[in-house]
C-alpha positions as CSV (number, residue, x, y, z in Angstrom):
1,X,-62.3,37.4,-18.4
2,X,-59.3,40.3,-18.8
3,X,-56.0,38.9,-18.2
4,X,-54.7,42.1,-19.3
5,X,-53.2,42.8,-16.3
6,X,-51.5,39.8,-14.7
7,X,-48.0,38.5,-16.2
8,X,-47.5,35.7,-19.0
9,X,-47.3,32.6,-17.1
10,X,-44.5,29.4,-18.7
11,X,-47.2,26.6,-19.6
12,X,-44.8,24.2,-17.1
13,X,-45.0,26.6,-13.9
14,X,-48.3,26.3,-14.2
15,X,-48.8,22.7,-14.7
16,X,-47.0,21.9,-11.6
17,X,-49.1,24.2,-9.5
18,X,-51.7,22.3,-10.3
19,X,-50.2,19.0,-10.0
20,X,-49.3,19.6,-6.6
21,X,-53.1,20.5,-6.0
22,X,-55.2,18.1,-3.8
23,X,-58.4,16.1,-5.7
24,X,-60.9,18.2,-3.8
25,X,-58.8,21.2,-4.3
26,X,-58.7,20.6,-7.9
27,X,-62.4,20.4,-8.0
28,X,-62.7,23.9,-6.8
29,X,-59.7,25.4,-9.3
30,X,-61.8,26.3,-12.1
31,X,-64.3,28.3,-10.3
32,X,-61.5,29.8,-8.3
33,X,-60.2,31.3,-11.6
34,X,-63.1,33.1,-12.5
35,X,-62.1,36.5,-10.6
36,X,-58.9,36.5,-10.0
37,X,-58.1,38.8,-13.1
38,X,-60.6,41.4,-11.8
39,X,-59.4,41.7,-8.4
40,X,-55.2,41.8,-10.1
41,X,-53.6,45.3,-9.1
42,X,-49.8,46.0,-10.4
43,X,-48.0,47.2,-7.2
44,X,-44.8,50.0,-6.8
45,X,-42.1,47.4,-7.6
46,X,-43.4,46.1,-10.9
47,X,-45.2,42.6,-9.4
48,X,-48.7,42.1,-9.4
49,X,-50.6,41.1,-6.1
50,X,-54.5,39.4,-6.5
51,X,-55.8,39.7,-3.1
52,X,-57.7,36.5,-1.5
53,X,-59.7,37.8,1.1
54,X,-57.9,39.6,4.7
55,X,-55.4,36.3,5.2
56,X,-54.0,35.9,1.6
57,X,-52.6,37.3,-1.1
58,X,-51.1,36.2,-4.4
59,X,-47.9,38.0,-5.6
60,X,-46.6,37.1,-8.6
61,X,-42.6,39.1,-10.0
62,X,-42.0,37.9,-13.6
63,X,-39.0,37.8,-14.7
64,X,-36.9,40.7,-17.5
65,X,-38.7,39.2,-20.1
66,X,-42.0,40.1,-18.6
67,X,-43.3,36.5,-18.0
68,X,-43.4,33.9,-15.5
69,X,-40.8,31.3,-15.7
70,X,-39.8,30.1,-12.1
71,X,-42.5,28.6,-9.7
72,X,-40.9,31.1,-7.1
73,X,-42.1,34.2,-9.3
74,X,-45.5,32.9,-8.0
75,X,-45.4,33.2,-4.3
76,X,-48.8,32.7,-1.5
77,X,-49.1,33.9,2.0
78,X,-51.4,31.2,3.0
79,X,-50.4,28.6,5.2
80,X,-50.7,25.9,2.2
81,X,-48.5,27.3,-0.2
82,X,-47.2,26.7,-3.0
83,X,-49.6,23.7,-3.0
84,X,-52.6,26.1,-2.4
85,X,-55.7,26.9,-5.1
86,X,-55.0,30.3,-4.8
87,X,-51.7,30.1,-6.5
88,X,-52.9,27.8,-8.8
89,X,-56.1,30.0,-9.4
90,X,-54.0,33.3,-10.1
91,X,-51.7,31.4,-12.5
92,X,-54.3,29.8,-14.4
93,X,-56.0,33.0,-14.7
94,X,-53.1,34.7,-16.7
95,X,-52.1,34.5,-20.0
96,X,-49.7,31.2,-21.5
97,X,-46.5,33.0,-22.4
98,X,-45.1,31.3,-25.3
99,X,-42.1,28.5,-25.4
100,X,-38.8,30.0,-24.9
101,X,-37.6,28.5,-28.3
102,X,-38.7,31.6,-30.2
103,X,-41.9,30.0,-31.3
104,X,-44.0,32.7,-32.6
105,X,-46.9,33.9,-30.2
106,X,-49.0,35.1,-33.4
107,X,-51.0,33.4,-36.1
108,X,-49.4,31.5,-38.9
109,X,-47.8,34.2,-41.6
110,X,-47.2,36.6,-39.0
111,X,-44.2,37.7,-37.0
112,X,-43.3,38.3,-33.5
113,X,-40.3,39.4,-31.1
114,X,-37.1,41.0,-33.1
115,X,-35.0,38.7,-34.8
116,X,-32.1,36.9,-33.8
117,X,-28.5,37.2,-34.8
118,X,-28.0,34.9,-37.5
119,X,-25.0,33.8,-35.8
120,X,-26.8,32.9,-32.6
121,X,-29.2,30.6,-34.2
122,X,-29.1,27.6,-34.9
123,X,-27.3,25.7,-37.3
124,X,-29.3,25.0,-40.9
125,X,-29.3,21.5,-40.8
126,X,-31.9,19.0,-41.0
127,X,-32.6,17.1,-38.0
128,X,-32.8,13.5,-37.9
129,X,-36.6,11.3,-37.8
130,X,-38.1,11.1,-34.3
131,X,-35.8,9.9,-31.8
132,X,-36.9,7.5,-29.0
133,X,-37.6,10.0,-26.6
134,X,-39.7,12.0,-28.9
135,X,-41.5,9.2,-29.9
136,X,-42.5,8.7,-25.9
137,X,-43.2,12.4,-26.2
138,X,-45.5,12.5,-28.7
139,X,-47.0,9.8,-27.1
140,X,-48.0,11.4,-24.0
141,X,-49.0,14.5,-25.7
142,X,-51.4,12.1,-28.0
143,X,-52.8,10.5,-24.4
144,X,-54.0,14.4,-22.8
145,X,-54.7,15.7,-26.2
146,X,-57.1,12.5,-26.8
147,X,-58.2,13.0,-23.0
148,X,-59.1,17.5,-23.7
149,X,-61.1,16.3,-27.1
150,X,-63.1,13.6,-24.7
151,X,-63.7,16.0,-22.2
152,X,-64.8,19.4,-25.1
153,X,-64.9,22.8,-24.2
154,X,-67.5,21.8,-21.5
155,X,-65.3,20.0,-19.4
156,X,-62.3,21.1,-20.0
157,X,-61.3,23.0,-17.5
158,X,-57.7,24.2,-15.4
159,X,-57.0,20.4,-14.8
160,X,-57.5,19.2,-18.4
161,X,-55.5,21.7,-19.8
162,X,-52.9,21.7,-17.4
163,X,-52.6,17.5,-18.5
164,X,-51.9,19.1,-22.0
165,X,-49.5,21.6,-21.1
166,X,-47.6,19.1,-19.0
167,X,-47.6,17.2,-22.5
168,X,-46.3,20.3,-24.3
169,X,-43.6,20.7,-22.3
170,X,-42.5,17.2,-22.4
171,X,-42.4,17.6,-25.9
172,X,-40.5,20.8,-25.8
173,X,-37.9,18.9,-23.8
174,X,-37.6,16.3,-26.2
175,X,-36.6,18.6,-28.8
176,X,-40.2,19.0,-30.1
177,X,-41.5,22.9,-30.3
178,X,-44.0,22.5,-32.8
179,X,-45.7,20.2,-30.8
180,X,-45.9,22.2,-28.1
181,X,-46.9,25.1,-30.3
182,X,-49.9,22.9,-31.2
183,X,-50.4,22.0,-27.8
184,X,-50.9,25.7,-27.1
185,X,-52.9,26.7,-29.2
186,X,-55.2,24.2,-28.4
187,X,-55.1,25.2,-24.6
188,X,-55.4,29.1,-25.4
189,X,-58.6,27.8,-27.4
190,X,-60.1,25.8,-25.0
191,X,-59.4,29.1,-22.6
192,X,-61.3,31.7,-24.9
193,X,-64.1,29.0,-25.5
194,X,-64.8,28.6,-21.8
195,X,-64.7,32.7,-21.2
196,X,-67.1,32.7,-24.2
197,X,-64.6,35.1,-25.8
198,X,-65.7,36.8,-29.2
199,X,-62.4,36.1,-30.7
200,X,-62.8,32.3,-30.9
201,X,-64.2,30.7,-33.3
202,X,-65.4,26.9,-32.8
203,X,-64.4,25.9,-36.3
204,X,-60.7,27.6,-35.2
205,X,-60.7,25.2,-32.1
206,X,-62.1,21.9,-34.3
207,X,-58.9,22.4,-36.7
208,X,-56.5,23.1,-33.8
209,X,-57.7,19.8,-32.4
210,X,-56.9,18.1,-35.9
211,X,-53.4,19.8,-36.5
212,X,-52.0,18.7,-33.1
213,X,-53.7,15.2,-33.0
214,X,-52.6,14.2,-36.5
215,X,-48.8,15.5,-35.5
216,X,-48.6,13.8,-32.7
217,X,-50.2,10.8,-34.1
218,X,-47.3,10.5,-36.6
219,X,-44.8,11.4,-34.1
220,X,-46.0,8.6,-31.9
221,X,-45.7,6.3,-34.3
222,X,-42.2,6.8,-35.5
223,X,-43.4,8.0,-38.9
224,X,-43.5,11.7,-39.4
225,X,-40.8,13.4,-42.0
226,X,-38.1,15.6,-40.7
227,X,-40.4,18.8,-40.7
228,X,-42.1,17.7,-37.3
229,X,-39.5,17.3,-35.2
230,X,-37.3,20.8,-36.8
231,X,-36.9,23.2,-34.6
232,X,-40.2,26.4,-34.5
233,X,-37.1,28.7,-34.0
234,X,-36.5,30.8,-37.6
235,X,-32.6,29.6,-39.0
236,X,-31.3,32.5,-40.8
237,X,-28.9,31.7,-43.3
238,X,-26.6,33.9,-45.5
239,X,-27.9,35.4,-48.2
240,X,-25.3,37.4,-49.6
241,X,-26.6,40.6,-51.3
242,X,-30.2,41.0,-51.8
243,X,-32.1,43.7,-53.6
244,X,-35.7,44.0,-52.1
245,X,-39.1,46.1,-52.9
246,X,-41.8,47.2,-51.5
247,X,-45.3,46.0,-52.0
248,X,-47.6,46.6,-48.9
249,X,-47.5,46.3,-45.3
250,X,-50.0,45.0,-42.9
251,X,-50.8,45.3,-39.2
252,X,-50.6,42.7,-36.7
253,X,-52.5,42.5,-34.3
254,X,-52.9,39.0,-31.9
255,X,-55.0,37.4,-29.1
256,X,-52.1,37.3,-26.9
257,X,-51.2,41.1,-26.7
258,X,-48.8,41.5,-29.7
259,X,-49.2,44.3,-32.3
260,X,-46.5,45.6,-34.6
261,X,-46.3,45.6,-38.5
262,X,-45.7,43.5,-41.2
263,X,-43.8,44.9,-44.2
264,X,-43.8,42.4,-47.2
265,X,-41.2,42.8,-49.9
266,X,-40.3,40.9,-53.0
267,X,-37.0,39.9,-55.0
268,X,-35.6,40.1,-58.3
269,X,-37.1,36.8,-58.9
270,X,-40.2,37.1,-57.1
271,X,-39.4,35.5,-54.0
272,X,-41.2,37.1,-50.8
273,X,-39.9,38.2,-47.9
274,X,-41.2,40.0,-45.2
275,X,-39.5,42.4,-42.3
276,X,-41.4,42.7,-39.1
277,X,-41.8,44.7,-35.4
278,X,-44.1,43.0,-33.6
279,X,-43.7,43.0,-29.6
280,X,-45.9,43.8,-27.1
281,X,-48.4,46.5,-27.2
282,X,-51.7,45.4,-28.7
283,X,-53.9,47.5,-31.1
284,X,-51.8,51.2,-29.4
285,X,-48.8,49.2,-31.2
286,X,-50.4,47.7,-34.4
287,X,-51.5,51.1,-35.1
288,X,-48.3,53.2,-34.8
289,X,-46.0,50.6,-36.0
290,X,-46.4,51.2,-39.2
291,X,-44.4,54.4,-39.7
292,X,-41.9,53.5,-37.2
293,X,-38.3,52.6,-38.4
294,X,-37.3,49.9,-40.1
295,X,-34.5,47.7,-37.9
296,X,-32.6,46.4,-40.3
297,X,-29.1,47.2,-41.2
298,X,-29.2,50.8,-40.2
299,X,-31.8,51.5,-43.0
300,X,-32.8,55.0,-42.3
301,X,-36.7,54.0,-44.0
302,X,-39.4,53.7,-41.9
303,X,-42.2,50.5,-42.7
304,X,-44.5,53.1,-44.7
305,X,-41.2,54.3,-46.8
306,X,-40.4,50.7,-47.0
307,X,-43.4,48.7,-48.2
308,X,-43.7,51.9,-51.3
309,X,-39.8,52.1,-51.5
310,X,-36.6,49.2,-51.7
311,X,-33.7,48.4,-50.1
312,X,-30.3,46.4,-51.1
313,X,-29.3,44.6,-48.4
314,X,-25.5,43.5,-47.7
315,X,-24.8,40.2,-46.0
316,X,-28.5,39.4,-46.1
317,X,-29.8,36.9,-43.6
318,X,-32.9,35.0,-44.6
319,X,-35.1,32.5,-42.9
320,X,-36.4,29.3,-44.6
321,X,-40.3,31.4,-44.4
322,X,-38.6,34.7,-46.2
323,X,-38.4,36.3,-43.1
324,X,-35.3,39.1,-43.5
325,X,-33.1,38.9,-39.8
326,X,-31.6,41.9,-38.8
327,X,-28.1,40.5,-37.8
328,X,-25.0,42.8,-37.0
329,X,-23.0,42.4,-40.0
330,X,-26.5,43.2,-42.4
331,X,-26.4,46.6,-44.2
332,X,-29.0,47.9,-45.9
333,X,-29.6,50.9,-48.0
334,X,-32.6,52.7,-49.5
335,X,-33.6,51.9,-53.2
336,X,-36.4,53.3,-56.0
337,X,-39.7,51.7,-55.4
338,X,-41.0,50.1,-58.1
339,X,-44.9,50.2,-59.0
340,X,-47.1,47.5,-59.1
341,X,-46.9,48.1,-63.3
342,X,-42.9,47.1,-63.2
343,X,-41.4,44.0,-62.8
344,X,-40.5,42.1,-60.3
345,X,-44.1,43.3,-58.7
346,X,-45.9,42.9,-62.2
347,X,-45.7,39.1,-62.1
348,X,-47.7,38.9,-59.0
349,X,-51.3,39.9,-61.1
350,X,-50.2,38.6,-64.6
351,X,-50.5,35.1,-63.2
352,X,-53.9,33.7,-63.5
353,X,-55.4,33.5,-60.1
354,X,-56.6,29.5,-60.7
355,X,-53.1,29.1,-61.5
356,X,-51.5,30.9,-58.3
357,X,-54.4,29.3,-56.5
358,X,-53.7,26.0,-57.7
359,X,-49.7,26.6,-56.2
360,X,-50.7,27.6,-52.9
361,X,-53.0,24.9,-52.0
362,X,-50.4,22.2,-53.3
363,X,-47.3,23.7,-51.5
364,X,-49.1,24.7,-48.2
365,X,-48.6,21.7,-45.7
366,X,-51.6,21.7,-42.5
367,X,-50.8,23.8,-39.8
368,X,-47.8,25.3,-42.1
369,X,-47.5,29.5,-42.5
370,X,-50.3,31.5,-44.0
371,X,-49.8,31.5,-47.9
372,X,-48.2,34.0,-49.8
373,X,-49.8,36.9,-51.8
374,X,-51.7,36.6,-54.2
375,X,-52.3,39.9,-57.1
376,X,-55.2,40.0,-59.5
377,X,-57.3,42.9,-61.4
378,X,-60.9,42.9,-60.4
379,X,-64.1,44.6,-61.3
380,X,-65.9,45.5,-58.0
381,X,-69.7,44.3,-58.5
382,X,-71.0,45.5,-55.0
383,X,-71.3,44.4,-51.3
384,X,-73.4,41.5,-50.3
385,X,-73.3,40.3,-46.3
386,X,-70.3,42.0,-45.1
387,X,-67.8,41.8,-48.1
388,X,-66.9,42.8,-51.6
389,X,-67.9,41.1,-54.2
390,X,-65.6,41.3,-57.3
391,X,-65.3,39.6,-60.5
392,X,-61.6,38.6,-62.1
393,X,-60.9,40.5,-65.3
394,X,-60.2,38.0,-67.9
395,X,-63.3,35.6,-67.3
396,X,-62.2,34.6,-64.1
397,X,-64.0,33.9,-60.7
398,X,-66.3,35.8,-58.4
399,X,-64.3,36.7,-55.1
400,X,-65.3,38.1,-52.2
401,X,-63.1,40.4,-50.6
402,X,-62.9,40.6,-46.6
403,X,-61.1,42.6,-44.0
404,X,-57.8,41.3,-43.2
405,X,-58.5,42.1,-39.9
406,X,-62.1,42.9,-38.7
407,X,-61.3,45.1,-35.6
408,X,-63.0,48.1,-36.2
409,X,-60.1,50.6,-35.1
410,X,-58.1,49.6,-38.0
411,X,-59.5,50.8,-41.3
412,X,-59.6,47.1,-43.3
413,X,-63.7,47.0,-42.8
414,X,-64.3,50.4,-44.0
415,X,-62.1,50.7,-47.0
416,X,-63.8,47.7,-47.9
417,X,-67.1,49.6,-47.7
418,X,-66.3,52.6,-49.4
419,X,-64.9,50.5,-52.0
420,X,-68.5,48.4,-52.0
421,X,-69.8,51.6,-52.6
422,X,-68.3,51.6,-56.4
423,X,-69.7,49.1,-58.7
424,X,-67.6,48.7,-62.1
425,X,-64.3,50.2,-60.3
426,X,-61.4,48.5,-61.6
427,X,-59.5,47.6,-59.2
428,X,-56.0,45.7,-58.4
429,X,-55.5,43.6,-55.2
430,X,-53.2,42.2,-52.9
431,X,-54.3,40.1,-50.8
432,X,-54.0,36.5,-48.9
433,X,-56.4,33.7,-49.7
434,X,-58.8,32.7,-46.8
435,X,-58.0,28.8,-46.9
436,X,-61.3,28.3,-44.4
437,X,-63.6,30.1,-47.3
438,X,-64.7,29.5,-51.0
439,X,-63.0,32.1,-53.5
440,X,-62.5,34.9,-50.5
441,X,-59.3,37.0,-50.3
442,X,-58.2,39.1,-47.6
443,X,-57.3,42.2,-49.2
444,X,-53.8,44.1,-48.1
445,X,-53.4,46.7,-50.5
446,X,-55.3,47.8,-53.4
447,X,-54.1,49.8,-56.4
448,X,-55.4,51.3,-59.8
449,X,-55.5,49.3,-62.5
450,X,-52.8,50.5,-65.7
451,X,-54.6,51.3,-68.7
452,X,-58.3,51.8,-66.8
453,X,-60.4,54.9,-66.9
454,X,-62.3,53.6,-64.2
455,X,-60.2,52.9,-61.6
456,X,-58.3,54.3,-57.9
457,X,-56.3,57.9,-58.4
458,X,-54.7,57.9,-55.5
459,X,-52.3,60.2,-54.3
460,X,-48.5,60.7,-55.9
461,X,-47.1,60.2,-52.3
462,X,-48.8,56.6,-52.2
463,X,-46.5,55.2,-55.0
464,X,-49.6,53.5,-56.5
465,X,-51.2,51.6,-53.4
466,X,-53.1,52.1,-50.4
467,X,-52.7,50.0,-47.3
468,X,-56.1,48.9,-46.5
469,X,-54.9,48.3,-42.9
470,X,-53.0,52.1,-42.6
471,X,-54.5,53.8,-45.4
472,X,-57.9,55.4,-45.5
473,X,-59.7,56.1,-49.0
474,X,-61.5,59.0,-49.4
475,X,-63.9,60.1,-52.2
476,X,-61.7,62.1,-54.3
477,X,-59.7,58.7,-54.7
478,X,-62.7,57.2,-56.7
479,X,-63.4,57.9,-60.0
480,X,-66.7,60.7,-60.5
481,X,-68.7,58.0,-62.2
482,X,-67.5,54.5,-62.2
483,X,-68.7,52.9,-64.7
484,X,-71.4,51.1,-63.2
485,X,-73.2,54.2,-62.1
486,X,-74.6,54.8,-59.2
487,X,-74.3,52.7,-56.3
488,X,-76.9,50.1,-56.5
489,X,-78.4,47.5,-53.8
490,X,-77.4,44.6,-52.4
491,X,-75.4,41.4,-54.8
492,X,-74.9,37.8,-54.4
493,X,-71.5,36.2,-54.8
494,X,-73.0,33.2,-55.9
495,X,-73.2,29.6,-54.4
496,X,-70.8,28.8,-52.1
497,X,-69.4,25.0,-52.2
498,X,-68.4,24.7,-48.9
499,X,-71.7,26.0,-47.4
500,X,-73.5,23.9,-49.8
501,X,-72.0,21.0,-49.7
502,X,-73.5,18.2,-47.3
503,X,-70.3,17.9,-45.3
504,X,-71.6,20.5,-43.1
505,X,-73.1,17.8,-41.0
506,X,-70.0,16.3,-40.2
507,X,-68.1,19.8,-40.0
508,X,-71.2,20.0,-37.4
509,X,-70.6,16.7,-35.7
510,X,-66.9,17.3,-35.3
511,X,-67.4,20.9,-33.6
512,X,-70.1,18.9,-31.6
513,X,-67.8,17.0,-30.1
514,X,-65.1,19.8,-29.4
515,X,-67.8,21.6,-27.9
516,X,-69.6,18.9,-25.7
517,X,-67.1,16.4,-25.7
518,X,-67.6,12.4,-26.5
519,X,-70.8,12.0,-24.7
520,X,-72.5,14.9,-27.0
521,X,-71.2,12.9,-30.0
522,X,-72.6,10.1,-28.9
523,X,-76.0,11.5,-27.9
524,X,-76.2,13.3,-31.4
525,X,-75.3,9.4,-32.7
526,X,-78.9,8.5,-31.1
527,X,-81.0,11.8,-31.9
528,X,-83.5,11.9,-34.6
529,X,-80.8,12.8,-37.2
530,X,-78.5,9.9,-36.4
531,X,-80.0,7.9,-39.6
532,X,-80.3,10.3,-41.6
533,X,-76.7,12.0,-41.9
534,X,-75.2,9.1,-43.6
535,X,-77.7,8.6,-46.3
536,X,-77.6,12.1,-47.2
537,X,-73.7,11.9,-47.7
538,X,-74.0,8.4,-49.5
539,X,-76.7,10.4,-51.8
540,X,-74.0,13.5,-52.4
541,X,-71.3,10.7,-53.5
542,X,-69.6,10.8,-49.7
543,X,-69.8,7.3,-49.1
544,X,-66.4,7.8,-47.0
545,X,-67.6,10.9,-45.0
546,X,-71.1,9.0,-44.1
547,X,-68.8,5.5,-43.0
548,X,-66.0,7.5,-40.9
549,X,-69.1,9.5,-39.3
550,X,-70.9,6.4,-38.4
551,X,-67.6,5.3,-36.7
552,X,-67.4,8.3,-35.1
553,X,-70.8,8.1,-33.3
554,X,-70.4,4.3,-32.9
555,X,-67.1,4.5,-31.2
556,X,-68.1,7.7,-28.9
557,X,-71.3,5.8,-27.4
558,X,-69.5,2.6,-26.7
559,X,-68.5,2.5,-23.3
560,X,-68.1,-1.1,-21.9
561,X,-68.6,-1.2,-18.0
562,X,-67.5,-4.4,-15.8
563,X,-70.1,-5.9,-13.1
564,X,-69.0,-3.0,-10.6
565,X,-70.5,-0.3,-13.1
566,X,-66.7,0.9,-13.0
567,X,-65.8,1.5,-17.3
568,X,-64.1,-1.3,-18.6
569,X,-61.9,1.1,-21.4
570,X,-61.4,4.0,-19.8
571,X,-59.2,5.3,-22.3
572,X,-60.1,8.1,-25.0
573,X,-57.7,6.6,-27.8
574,X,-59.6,5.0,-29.8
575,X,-62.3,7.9,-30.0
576,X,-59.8,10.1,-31.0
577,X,-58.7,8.4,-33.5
578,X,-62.0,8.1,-34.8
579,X,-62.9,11.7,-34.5
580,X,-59.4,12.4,-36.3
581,X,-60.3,10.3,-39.4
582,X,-62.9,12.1,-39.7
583,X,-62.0,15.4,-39.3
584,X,-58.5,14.5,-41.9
585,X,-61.1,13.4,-44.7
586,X,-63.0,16.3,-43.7
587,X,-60.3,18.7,-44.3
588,X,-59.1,17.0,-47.3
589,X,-62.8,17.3,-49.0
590,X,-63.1,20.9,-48.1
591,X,-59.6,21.6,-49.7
592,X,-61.3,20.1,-53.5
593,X,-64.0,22.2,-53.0
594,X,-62.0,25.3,-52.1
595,X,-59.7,24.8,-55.3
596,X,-62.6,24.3,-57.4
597,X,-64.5,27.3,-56.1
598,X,-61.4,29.6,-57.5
599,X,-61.6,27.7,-61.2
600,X,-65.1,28.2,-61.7
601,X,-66.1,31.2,-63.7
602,X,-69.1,31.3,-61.5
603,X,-67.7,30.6,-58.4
């Protein structure tokens, strides 16, 4: 389903148009949704009408900011309105706009709307442990997140989710954004799920699931640290003067109809920052975003001149994630670029990638930003099922190497395949880690390596890098015979831990239940395979894994009934408690397995 068309809709405007919905109308709301996007036309004054046969019509006239924020921006010409399905249906058909606390509408690690002034944010301090009230918050968004994992993607429809984002708001209220941010991101799953939408993926839904029940869990009980409860708006703080450079830039590109650029820098000291446009515009933005100008300071550079060049920047304002805010007393002016040879860049691939591997998985909390770059030399040893395979220099790991972002108008995939193409190039990347995959890195930027015969010769304008994601290579940056030879067929990239590894059948049983909900747990607790799953993970030494999945299945078949039939306990707490254990020890497994796949020579 398209909601390219209609408006952002506020998560609260449209959990009170279904509140105020009738049971039976409620029944009807989810296959009233189905359409409505198709039948959406923008009219002359900017709203957009979805027309419900002759006798009614949906209008709906967001505000400046593009979204729906009032219930009156959502107006019906039937004789039930506002508490009609078809209002109801056309606002549960559009997109979620984000929380107006400046919580970021793109993945972890990327960046959104234009930063605000430093001196409008708000103040750098810490705030205090859960108060009362967000304690009673957390609370209720525990209760309707338990209720959308008992119901799965199968029947969790418009009413479900609007339970949630009732919750979400709630906790917004009560001074809790990144609970609300979870809370999103669980509905906007649950949405692409039921659409069947390409871009989600089940095991992106599971961990959602796990991120917002374990923070609310500790919310709820009174015992989560500072972090949960500070705000998701960035706090830019003073910086004073700051000398920046270039290493790569990336595109951004999200679900929710964002695109821009990402531009990542680093300090004298090797700190990272990044400087972003990201607003709305899609793939027609991601794409041309990256040579547009750089707002920050009156710096005359665009993002291309920028991630290859510097900048020192006067009255610097920085965010607690690196994030460089463009404030009106910041002035910034051009500096050298420095290549990937010189220091401070040079420390980024002199560090031993087990090492810098080791740091990222012990300062990154769950559900925190994407990590931070991560530089090593390579030897490329060929393509095998839709990535590079390379080999550390040094004795170090396999890796594979996979687009940063797979759509195929952005040139990631290919330069990946053209690189494929080159067995024994040597080859320096940039790139993230993939925290869901054994020993894979999402390449940026790659760059010859110093001293190699056999390496990139890329053009003197390029500074030393190409962009994967703006860049294309061509064959007269290879060498004329990499020192492998000729291409040659198809590699392996060895054994991968995490697919190997038993605790598949629990990744399965989990993603069972966010798929069909607590009755297909159950019913996969009585198949044929019931027995068998937690003697195979006593066998592997997952005596844990095997007792918490037993709970699991025990706890999502046991529903008590009184004389009438009618259930006894109702309530979907202590299942989701049980399918959180689970999915925590889970998580915590795969993360050993992960840090061992990038220490292993083999990989």
């Amino acid at each position: 389903m398209s909601t390219r068309t209609l408006p952002p809709v506020a998560p609260d405007v449209l959990a009170d148009a279904v509140e105020q919905l009738s049971p039976r109308l409620r029944r009807k709301l989810d296959a009233a949704i189905t359409d409505c996007a198709a039948r959406a036309s923008a009219t002359a004054d900017g709203a957009v009408e979805v027309p419900f046969g002759e006798d009614a019509a949906v209008t709906l006239r967001p505000g400046p900011s593009g979204t729906v924020t009032e219930p009156g921006q959502a107006v019906c010409t039937c004789l039930l309105a506002p508490r009609c399905l078809h209002r109801a249906a056309v606002l549960g058909a559009a997109p979620l706009a984000d929380g107006d606390d400046g919580t970021d509408p793109t993945p972890p690690g990327t960046c959104t709307e234009p930063d605000p002034d430093p001196e409008e944010a708000a103040p750098a301090t810490a705030p205090p442990a859960p108060a009362p009230a967000q304690v009673r918050a957390a609370t209720a968004l525990w209760d309707a997140a338990a209720e959308a994992l008992s119901a799965g993607v199968t029947a969790g429809g418009a009413v479900v989710q609007a339970e949630l984002l009732r919750a979400a708001h709630t906790a917004r209220l009560a001074g809790l954004p990144r609970a609300e941010a979870a809370a999103l991101t669980v509905v906007r799953g649950l949405r692409a799920a039921r659409d069947r939408s390409g871009e989600q993926r089940l095991a992106d839904l599971t961990g959602a699931f796990r991120e917002l029940l374990a923070g609310a869990a500790l919310l709820a009980a009174g015992t989560a640290g500072t972090d949960a409860a500070r705000p998701a708006r960035r706090v830019y703080e003073q910086g004073g003067t700051l000398r920046v450079h270039g290493l790569c830039r990336e595109p951004v590109l999200s679900a929710t109809g964002y695109g821009g650029v990402t531009t990542h820098l680093v300090g004298p000291d090797g700190a990272h920052y990044t400087v972003s446009d990201v607003r709305p515009g899609g793939l027609a933005r991601a794409k041309g975003a990256g040579s547009a100008s750089v707002a920050l300071g009156g710096a005359v550079l665009d993002h291309a001149g920028l991630a290859r060049g510097g900048l020192r920047i006067v009255g610097a304002t920085v965010s607690a994630d690196g994030r460089l805010g463009a404030g009106r007393k910041v002035g910034a002016t051009p500096l050298r670029g420095v290549d990937w040879s010189e220091e401070p860049a040079a420390a980024l691939f002199a560090r031993p990638v087990r090492e810098a591997m080791a740091a990222v998985l012990a300062d990154r909390a769950p559900g925190g930003p994407a990590p931070e770059l991560l530089g090593c030399d390579t030897e490329v040893i060929g393509a095998a099922d839709g990535f590079v395979v390379v080999r550390v220099t040094g004795g170090g790991p396999l890796l594979r190497l996979r687009p940063a972002h797979p759509h195929p108008e952005l040139p990631h995939a290919a330069n990946l395949r053209r690189i494929a193409e080159h067995p024994g190039l040597a080859l320096r990347v940039l790139g993230r880690p993939d925290l869901d995959r054994a020993a894979t890195l999402l390449p940026l930027a790659v760059g010859p390596v110093p001293g190699e015969s056999a390496t990139l010769r890329l053009p003197e304008a390029w500074k030393g890098r190409a962009d994967l994601g703006y860049d294309r290579l061509q064959g007269e940056h290879f060498p004329t015979r990499p020192a492998g030879g000729a291409a040659g067929g198809p590699v392996t990239a060895g054994p991968d831990p995490l697919a190997l590894a038993p605790l598949w059948r629990v990744r399965r049983l989990l993603e069972t239940g966010v798929a069909g909900g607590r009755r297909a747990v159950a019913e996969a607790g009585r198949g044929p395979d019931a027995a068998s799953l937690p003697a195979r993970l006593t066998r592997a030494g997952l005596g844990r894994a095997a007792r918490l999945a037993q709970e699991l299945t025990a706890e999502a078949g046991r529903r008590p009934r009184d004389p009438f039939g009618r259930l006894a306990d109702p309530s979907a707490d202590a299942y989701a408690r049980a399918w959180l254990a689970s999915a925590v020890h889970l998580a915590a497994a795969e993360r050993s397995l992960l840090a061992a796949s990038w220490s292993h020579p083999e990989a």
